[in-house]
N, CA and C atoms of all chains as a GROMACS GRO file, in nm:
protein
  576
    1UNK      N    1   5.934  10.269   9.433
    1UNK     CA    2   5.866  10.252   9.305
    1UNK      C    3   5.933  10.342   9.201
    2UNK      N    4   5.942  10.305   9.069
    2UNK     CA    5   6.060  10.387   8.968
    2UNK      C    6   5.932  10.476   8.941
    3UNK      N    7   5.823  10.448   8.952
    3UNK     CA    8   5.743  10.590   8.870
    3UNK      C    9   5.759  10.688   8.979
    4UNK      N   10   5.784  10.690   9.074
    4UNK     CA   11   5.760  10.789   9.175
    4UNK      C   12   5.884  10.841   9.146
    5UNK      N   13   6.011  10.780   9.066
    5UNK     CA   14   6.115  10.863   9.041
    5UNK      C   15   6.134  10.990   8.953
    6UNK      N   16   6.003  10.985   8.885
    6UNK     CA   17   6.030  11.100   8.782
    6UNK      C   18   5.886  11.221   8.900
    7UNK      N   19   5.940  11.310   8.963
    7UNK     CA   20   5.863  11.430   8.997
    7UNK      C   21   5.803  11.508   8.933
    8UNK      N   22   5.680  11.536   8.918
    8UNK     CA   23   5.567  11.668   8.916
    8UNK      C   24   5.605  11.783   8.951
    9UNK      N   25   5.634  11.850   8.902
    9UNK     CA   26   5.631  11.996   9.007
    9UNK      C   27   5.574  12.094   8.901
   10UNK      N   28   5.508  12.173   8.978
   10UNK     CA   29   5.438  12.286   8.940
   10UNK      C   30   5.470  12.389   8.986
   11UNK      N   31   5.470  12.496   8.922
   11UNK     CA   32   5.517  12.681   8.992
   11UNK      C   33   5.394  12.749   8.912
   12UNK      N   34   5.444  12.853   8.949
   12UNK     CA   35   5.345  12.953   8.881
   12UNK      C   36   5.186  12.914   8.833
   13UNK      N   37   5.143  12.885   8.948
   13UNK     CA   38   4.996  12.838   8.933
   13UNK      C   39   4.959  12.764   8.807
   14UNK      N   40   5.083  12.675   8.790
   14UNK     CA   41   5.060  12.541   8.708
   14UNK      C   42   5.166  12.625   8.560
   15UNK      N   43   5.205  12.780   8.509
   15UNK     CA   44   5.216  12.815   8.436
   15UNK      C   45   5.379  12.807   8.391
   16UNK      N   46   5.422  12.701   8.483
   16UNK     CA   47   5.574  12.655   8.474
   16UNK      C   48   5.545  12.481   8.516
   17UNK      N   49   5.627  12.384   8.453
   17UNK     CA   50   5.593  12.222   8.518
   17UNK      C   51   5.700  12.158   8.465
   18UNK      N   52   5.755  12.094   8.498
   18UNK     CA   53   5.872  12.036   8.541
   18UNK      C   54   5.875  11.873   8.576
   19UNK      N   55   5.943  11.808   8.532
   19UNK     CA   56   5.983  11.676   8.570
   19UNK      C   57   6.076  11.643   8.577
   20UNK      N   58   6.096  11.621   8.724
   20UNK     CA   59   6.254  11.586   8.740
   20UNK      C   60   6.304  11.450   8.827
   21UNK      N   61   6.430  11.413   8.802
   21UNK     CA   62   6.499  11.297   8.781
   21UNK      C   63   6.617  11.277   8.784
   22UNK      N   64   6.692  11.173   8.830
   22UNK     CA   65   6.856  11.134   8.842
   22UNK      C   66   6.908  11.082   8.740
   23UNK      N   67   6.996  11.069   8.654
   23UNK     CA   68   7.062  10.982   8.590
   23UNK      C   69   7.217  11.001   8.673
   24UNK      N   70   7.304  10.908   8.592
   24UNK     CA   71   7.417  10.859   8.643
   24UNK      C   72   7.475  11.043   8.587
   25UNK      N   73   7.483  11.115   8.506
   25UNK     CA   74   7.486  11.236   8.517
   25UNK      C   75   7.454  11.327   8.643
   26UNK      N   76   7.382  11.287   8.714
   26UNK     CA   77   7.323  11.365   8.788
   26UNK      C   78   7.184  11.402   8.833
   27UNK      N   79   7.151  11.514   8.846
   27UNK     CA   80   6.974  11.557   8.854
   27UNK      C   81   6.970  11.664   8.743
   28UNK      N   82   6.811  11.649   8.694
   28UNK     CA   83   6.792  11.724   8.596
   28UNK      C   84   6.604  11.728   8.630
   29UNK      N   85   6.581  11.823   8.526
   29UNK     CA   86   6.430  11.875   8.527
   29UNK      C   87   6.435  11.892   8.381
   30UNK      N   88   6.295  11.830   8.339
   30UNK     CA   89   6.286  11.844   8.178
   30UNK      C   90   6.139  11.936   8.244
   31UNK      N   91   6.143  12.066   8.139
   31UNK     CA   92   5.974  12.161   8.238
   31UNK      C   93   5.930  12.218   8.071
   32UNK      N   94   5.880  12.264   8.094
   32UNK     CA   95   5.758  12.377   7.976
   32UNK      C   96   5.737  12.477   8.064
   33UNK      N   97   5.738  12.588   8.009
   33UNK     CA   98   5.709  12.737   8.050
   33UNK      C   99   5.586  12.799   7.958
   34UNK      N  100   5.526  12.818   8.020
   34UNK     CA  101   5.374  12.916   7.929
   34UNK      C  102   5.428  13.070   7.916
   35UNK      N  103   5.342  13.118   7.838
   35UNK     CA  104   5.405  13.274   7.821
   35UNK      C  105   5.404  13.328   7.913
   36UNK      N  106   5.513  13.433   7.990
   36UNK     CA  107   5.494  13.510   8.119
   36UNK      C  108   5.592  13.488   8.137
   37UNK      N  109   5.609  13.598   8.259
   37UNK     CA  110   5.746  13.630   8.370
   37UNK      C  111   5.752  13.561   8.428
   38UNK      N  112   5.900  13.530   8.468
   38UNK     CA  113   5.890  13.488   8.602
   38UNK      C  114   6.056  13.477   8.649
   39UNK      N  115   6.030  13.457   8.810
   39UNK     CA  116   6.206  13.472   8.857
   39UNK      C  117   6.227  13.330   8.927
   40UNK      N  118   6.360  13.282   8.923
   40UNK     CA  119   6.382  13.156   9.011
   40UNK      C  120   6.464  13.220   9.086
   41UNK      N  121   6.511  13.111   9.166
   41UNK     CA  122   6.635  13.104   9.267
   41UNK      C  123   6.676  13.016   9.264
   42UNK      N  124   6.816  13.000   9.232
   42UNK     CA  125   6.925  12.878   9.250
   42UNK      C  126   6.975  12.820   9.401
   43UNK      N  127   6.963  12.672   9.433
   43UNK     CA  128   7.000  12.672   9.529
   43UNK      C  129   7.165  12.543   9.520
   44UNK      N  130   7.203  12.568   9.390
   44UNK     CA  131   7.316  12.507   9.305
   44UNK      C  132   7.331  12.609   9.208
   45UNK      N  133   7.400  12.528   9.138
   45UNK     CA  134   7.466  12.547   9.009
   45UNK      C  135   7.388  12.515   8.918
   46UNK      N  136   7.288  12.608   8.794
   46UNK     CA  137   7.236  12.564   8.733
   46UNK      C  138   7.253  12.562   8.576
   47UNK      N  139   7.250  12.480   8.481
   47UNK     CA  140   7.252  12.520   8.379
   47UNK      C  141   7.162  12.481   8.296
   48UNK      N  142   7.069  12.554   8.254
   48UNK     CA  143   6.932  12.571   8.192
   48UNK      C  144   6.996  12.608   8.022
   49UNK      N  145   6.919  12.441   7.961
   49UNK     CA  146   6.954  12.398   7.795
   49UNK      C  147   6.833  12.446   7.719
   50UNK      N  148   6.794  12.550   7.639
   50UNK     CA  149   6.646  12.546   7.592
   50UNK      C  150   6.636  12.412   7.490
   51UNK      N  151   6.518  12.366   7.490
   51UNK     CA  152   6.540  12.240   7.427
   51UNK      C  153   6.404  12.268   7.327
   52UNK      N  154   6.340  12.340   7.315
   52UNK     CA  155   6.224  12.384   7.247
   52UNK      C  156   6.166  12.498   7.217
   53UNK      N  157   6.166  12.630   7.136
   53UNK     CA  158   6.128  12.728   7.155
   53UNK      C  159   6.234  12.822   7.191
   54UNK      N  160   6.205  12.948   7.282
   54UNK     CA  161   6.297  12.983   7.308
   54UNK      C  162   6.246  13.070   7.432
   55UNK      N  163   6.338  13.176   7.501
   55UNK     CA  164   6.314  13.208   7.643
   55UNK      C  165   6.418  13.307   7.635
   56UNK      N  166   6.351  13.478   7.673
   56UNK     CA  167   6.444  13.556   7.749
   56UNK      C  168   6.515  13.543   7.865
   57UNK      N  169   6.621  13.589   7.891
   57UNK     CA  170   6.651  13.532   8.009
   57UNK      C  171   6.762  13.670   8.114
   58UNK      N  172   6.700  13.740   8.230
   58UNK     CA  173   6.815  13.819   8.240
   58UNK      C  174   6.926  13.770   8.358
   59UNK      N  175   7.029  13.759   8.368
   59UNK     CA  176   7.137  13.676   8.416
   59UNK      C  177   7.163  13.812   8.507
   60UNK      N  178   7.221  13.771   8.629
   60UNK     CA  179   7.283  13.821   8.690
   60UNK      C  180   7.382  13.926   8.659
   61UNK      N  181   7.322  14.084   8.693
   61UNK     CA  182   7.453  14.125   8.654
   61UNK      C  183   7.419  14.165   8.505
   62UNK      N  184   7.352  14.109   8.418
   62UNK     CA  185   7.403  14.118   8.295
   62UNK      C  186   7.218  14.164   8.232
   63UNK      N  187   7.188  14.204   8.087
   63UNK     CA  188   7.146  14.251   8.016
   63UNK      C  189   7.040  14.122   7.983
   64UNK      N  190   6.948  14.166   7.954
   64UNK     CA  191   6.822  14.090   7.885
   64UNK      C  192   6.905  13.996   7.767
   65UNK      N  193   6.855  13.866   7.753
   65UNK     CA  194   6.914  13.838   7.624
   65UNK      C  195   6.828  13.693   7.597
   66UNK      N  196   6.805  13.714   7.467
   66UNK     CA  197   6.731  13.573   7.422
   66UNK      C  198   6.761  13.472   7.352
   67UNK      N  199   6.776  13.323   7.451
   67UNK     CA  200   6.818  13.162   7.425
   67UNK      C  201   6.732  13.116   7.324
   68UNK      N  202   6.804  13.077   7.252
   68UNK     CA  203   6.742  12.995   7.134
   68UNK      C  204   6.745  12.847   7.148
   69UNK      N  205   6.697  12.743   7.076
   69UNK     CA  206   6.698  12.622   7.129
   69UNK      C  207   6.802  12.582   7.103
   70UNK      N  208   6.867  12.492   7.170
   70UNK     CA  209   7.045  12.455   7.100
   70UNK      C  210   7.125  12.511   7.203
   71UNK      N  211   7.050  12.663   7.275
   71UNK     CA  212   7.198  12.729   7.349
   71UNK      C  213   7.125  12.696   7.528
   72UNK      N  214   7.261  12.753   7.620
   72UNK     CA  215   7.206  12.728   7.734
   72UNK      C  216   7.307  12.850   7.812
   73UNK      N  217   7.230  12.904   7.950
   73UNK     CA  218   7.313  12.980   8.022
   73UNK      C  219   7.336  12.866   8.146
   74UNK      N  220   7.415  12.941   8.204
   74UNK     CA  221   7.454  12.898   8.353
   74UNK      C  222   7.459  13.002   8.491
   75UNK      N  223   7.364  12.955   8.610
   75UNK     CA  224   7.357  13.018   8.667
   75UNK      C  225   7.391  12.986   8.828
   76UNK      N  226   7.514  13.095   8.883
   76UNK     CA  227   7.564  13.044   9.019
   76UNK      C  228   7.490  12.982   9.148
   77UNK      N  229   7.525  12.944   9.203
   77UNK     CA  230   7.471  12.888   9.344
   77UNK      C  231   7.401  13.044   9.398
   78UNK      N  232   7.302  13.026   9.477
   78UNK     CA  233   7.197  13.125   9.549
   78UNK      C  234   7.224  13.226   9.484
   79UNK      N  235   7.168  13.230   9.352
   79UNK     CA  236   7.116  13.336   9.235
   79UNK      C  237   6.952  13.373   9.253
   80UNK      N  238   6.917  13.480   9.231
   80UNK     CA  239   6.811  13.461   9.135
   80UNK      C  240   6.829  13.544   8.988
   81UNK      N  241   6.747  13.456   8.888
   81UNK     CA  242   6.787  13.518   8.787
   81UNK      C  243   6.581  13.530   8.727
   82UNK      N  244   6.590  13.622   8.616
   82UNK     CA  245   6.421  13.628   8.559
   82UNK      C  246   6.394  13.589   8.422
   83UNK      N  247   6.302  13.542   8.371
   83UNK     CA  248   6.305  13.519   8.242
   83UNK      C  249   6.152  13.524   8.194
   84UNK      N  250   6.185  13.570   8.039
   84UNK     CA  251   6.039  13.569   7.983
   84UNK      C  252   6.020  13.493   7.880
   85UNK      N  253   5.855  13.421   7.875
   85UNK     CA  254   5.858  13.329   7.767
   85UNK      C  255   5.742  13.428   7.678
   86UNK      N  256   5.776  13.449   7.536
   86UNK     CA  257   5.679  13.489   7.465
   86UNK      C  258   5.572  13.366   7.412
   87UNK      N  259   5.612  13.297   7.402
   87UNK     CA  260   5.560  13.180   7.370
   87UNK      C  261   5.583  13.048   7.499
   88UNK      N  262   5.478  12.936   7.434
   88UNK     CA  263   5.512  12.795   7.533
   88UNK      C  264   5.666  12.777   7.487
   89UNK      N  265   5.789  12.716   7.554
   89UNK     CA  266   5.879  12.667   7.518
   89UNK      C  267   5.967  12.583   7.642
   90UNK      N  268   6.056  12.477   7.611
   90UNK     CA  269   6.061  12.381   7.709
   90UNK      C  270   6.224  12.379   7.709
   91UNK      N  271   6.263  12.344   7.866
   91UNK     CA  272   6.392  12.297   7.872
   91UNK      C  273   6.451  12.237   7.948
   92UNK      N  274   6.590  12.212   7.988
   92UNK     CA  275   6.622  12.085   8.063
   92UNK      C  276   6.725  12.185   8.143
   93UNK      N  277   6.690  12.199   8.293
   93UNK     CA  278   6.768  12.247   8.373
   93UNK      C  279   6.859  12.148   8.421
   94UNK      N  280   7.028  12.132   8.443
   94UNK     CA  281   7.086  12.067   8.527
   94UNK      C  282   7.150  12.119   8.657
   95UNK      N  283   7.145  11.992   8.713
   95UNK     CA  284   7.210  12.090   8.905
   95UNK      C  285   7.320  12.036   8.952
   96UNK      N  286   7.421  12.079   8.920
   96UNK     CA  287   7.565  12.055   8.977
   96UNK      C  288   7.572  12.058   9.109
   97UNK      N  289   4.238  12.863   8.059
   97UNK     CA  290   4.350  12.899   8.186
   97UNK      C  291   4.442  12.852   8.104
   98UNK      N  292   4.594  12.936   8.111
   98UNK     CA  293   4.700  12.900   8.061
   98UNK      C  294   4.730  12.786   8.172
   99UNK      N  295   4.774  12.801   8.237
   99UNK     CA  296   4.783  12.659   8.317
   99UNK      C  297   4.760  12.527   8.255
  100UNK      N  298   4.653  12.520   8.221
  100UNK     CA  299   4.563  12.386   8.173
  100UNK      C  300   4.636  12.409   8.024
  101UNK      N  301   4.720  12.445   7.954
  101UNK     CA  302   4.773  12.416   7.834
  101UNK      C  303   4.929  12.375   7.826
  102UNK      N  304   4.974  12.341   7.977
  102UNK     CA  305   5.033  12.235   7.984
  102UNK      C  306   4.999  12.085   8.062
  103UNK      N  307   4.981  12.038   7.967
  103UNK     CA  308   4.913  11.893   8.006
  103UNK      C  309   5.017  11.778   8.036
  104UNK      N  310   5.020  11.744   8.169
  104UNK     CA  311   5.111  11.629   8.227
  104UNK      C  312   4.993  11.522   8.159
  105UNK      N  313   5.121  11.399   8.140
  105UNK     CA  314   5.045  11.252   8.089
  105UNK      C  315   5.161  11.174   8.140
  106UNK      N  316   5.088  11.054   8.214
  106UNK     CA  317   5.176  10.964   8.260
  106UNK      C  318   5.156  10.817   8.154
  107UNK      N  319   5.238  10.766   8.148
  107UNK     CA  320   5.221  10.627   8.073
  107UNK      C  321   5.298  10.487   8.146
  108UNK      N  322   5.267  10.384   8.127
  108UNK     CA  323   5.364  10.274   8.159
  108UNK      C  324   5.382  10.308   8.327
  109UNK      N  325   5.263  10.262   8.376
  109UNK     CA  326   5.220  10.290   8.570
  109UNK      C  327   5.357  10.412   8.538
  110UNK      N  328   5.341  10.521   8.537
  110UNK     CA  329   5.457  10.650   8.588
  110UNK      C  330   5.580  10.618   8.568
  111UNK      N  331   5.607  10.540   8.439
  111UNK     CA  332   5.752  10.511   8.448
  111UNK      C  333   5.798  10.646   8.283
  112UNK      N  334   5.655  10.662   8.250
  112UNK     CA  335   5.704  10.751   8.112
  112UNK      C  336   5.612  10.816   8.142
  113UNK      N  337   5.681  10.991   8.189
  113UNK     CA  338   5.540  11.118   8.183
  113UNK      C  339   5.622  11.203   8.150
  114UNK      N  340   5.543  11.281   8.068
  114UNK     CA  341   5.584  11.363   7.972
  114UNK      C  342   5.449  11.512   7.978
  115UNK      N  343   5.518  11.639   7.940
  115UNK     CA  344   5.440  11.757   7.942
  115UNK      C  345   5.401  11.835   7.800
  116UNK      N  346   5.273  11.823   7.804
  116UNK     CA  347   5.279  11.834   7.641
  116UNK      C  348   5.191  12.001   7.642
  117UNK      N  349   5.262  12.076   7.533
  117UNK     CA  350   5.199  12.204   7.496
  117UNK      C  351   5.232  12.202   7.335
  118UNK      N  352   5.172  12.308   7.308
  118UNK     CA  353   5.218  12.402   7.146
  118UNK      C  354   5.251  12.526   7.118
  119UNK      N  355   5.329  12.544   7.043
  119UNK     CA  356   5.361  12.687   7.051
  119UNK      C  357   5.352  12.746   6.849
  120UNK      N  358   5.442  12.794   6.826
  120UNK     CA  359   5.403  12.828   6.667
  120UNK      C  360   5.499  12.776   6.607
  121UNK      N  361   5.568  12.702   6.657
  121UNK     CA  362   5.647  12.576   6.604
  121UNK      C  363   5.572  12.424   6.551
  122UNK      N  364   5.448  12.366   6.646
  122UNK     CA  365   5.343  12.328   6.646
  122UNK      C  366   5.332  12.247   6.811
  123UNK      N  367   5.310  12.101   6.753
  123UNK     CA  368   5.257  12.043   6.924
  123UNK      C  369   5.406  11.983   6.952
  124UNK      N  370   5.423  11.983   7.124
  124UNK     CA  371   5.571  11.887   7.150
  124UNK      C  372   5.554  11.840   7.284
  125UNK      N  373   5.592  11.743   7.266
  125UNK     CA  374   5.597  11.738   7.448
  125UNK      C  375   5.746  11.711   7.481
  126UNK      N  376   5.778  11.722   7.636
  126UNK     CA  377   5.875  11.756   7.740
  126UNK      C  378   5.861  11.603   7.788
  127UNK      N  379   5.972  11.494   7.775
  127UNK     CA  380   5.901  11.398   7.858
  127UNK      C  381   6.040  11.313   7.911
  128UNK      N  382   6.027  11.218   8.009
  128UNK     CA  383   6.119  11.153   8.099
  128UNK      C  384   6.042  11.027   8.115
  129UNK      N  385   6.162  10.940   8.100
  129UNK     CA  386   6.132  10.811   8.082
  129UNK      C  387   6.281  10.746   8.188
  130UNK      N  388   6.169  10.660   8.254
  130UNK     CA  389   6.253  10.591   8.360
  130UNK      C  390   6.322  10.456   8.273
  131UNK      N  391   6.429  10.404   8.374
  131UNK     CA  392   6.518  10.262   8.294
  131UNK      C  393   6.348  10.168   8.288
  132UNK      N  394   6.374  10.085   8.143
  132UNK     CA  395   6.305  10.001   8.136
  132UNK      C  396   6.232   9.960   7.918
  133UNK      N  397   6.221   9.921   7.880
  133UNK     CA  398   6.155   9.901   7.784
  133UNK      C  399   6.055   9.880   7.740
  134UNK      N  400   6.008   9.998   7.597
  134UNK     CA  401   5.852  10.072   7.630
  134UNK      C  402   5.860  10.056   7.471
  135UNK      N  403   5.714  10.046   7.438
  135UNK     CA  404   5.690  10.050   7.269
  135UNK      C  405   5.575  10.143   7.247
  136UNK      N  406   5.607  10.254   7.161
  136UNK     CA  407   5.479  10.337   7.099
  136UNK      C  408   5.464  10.273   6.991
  137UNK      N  409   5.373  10.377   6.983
  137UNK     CA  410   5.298  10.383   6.791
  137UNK      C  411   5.267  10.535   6.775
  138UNK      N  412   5.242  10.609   6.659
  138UNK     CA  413   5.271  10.744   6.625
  138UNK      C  414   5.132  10.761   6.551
  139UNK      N  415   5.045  10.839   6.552
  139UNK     CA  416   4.944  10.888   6.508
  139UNK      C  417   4.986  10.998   6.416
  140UNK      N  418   5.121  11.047   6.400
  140UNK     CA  419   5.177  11.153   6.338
  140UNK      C  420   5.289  11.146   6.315
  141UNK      N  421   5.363  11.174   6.212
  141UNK     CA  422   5.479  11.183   6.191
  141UNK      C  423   5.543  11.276   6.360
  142UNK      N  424   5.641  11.163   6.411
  142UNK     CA  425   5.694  11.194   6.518
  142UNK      C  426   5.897  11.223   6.508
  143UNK      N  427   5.932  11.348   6.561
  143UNK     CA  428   6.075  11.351   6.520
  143UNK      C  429   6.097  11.370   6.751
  144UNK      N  430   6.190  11.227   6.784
  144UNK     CA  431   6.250  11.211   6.885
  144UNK      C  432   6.359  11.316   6.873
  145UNK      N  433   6.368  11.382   7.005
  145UNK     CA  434   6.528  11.430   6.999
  145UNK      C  435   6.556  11.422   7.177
  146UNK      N  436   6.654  11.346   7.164
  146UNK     CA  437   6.738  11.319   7.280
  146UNK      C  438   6.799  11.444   7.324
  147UNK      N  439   6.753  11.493   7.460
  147UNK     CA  440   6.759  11.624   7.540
  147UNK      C  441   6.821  11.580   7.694
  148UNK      N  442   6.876  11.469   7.687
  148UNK     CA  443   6.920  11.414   7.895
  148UNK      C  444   6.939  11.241   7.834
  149UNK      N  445   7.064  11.209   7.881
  149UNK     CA  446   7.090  11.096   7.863
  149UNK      C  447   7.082  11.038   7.744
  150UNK      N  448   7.039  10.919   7.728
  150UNK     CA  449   7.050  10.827   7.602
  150UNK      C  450   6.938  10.676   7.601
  151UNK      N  451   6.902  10.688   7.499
  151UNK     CA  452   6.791  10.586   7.465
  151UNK      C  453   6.860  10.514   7.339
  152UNK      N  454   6.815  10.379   7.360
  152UNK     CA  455   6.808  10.275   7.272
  152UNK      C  456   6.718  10.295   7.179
  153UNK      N  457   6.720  10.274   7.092
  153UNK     CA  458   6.517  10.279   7.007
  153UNK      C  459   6.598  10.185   6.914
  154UNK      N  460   6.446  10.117   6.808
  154UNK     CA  461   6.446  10.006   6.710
  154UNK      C  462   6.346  10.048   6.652
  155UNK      N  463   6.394  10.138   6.575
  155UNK     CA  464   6.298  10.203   6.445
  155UNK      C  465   6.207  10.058   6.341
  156UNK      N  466   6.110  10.122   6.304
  156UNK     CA  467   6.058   9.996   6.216
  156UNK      C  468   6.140  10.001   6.120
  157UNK      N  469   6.160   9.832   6.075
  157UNK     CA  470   6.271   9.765   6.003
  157UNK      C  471   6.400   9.815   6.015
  158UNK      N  472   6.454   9.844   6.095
  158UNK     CA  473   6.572   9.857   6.113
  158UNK      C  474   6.593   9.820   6.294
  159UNK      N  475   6.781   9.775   6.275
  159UNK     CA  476   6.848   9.746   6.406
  159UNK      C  477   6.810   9.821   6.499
  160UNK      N  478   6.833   9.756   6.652
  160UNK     CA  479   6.866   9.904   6.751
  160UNK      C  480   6.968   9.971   6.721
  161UNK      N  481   6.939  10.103   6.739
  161UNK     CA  482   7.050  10.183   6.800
  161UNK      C  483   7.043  10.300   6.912
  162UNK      N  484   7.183  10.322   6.958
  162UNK     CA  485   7.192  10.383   7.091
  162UNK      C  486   7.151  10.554   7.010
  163UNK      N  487   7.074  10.600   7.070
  163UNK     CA  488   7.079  10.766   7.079
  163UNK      C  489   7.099  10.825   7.142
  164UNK      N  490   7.198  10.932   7.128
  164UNK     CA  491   7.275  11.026   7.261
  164UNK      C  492   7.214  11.143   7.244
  165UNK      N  493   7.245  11.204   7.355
  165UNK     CA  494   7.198  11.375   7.389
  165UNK      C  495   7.247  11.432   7.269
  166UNK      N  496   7.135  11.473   7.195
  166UNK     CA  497   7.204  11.554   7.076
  166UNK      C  498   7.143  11.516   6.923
  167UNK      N  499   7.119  11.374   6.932
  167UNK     CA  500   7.078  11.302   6.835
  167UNK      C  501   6.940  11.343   6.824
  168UNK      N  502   6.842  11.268   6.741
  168UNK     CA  503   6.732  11.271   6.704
  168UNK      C  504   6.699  11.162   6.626
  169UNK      N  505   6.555  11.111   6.611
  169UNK     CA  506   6.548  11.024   6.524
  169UNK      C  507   6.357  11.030   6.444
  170UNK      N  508   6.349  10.963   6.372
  170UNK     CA  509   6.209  11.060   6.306
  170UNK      C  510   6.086  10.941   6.279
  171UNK      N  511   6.013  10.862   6.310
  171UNK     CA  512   5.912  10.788   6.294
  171UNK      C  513   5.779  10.821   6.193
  172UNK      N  514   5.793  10.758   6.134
  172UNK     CA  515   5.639  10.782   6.048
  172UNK      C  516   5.497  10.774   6.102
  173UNK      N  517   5.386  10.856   6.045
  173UNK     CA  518   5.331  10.848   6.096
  173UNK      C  519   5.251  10.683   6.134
  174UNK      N  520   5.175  10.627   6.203
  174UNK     CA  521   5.096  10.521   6.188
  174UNK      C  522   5.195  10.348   6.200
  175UNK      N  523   5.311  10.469   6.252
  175UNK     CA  524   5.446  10.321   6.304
  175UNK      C  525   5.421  10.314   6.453
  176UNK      N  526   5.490  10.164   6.487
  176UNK     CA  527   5.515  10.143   6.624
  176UNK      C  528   5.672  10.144   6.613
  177UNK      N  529   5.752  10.163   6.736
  177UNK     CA  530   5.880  10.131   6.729
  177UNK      C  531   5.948  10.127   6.848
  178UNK      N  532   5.987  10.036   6.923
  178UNK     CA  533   6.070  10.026   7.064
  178UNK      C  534   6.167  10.071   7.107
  179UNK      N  535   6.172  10.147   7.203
  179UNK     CA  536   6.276  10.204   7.294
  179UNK      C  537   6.331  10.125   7.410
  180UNK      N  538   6.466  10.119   7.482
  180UNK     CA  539   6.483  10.137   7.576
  180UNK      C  540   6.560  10.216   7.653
  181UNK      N  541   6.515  10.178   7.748
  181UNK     CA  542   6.644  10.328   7.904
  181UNK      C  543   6.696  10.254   7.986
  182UNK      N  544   6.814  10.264   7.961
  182UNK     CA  545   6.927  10.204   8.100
  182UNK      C  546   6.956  10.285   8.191
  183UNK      N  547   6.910  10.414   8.169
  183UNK     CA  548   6.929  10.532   8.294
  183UNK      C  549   6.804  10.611   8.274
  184UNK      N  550   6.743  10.693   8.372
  184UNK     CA  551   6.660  10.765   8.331
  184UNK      C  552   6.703  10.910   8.180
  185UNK      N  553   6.647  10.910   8.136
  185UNK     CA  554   6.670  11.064   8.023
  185UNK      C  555   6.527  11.096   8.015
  186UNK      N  556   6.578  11.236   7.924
  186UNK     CA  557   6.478  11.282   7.892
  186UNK      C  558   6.504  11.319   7.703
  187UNK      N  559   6.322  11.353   7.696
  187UNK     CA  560   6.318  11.375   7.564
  187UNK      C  561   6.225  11.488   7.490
  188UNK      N  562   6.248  11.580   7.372
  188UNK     CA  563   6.139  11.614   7.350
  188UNK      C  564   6.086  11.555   7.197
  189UNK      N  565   5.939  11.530   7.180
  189UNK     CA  566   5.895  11.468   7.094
  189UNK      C  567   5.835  11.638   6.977
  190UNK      N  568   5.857  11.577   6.908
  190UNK     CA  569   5.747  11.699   6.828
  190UNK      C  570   5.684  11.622   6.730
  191UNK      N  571   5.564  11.665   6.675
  191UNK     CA  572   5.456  11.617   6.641
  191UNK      C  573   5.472  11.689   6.515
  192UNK      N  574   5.439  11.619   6.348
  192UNK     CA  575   5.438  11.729   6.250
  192UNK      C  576   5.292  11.653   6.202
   0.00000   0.00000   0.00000
């Protein structure tokens, strides 16, 4: 069934949500983040586009720094990296 | 509950669900739309912006055209206007 192609997912006791999906690109997750911390783990190659709002983000290795909508980081295979949302704001992770 | 202020909505049996919050930008939603051809209508001045793949749309009185990752396009309020998806994408809508 094609609706069952686009996934639900929920984290952070609903305070992260996500929908994700294939195109001929690849896989991707379009999500919304509520205000708050939080850490992932990569189990690819990720590169997280802010597409709304914006999102601290601290990268591996590297210094606090805050994505504006328009920009995107990239983050290695079995990372974890943390990020904070001061606000709701939304974006489109891709997985190489 | 922050939780509950991101609101999943499915449309078109689960072929179009989308995650809608606000932030101080105003209201937007996060949304993914499977291949297939779908027609809204706008209760609000609505500005599309193509965030994953590429959509067709047929703005009122005017041709189709293709919209790519990157593009955007802006509906009045109290219009209908048709889309389609030859691949899944995604999109975020904002509401003015």
């Amino acid at each position: 069934m094609v609706s069952e192609m686009i996934k639900v997912n929920e984290y952070f006791d609903g305070k992260v949500k996500s929908l994700a999906a294939n195109n001929a690109q690849g896989k991707a997750t379009a999500g919304v983040i509520a205000p708050g911390s939080y850490e992932f783990g990569t189990d690819t190659i990720e590169i997280m586009n802010i597409v709304w709002g914006e999102l601290k983000a601290q990268l591996p290795g590297q210094a606090w720094k805050t994505y504006q909508r328009g920009e995107s980081f990239r983050v290695e295979k079995g990372e974890r990296f943390k990020v904070e949302a001061t606000d709701f704001m939304a974006y489109v992770c891709e997985y190489l």
